[in-house]
N, C-alpha and C positions, 0 to 999 in steps of 0.2 A: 491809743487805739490798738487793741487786737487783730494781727495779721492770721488771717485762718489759711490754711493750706487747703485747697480746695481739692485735692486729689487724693487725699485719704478721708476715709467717711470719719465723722464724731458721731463716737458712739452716743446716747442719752445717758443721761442719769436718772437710776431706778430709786423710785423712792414709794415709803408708803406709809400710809396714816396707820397709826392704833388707836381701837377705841377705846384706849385704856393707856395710863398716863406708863412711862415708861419705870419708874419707881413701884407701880402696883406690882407690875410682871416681875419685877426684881424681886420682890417680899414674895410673892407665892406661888415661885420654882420650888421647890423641892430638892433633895438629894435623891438620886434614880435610885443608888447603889446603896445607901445607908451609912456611905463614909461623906464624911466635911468635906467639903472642900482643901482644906489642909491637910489629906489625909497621908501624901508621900513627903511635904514637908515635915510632918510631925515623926513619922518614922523616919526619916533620913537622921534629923538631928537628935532624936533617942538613940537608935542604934548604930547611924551609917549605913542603911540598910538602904538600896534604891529597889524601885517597881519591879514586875517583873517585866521581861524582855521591854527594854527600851535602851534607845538608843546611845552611842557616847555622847551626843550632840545633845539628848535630854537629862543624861547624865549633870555634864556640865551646868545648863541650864538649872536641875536642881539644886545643885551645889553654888550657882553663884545666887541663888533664892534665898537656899538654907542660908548663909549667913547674914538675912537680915532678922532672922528669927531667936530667942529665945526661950530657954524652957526653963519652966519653972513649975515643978512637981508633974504635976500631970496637965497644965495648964501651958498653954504654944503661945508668946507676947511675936508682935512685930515691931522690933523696937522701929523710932524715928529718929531722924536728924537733929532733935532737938532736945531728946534723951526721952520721949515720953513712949511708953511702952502698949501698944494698943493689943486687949486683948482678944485673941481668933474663936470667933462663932460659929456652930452651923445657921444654917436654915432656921430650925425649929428656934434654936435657942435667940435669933436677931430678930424672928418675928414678937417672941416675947418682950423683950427687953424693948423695941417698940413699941407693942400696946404700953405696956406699961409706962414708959415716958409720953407717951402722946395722951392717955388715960388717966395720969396724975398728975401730978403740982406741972407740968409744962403741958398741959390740956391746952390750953388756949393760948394762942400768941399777941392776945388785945392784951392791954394794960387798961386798969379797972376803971376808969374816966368813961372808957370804949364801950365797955362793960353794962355800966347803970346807965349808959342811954336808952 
């Protein structure tokens, strides 16, 4: 059993519905500024080059980022733990590459039994 202290107030917890799944909102955010997301890891580990005016504290932060990154040509991987190398998207380019896996051969998640009923 939870002992509550009865002389400091509990705050609630704020919470709130969307009417829209939380995956939709993810797919169609945009980029405000017209740079990726990636856009001071990808400079950093091209040139060494950090943002402008930002902190040593985000400094750091970039730098222990940047080395989970690799570059290869003009193209940013995040490597993983397991040696496999995921390659970094914007916006524009992950909503594509979804239509198109959800649009082709993995359209459907029924297996064809499912299918001809």
């Amino acid at each position: 059993m939870i002992k509550a202290n009865k002389k400091e107030d509990v705050r609630p917890i704020q919470m709130s519905i969307s009417k829209v799944s939380a995956y939709f909102c993810n797919i169609e955010e945009e980029e405000k500024d017209d740079h990726p997301w990636y856009q001071d890891i990808l400079r950093y580990v091209r040139n060494r080059e950090y943002p402008e005016q930002v902190t040593e504290n985000d400094k750091r932060t970039l730098r222990r980022l940047a080395c989970e990154y690799v570059l290869d040509g003009d193209i940013l991987y995040k490597g993983r733990k397991d040696q496999v190398l995921l390659r970094c998207v914007d916006a524009v380019e992950a909503r594509q590459i979804l239509e198109e896996v959800h649009e082709g051969v993995c359209g459907t998640h029924a297996n064809g039994f499912t299918m001809a009923r």
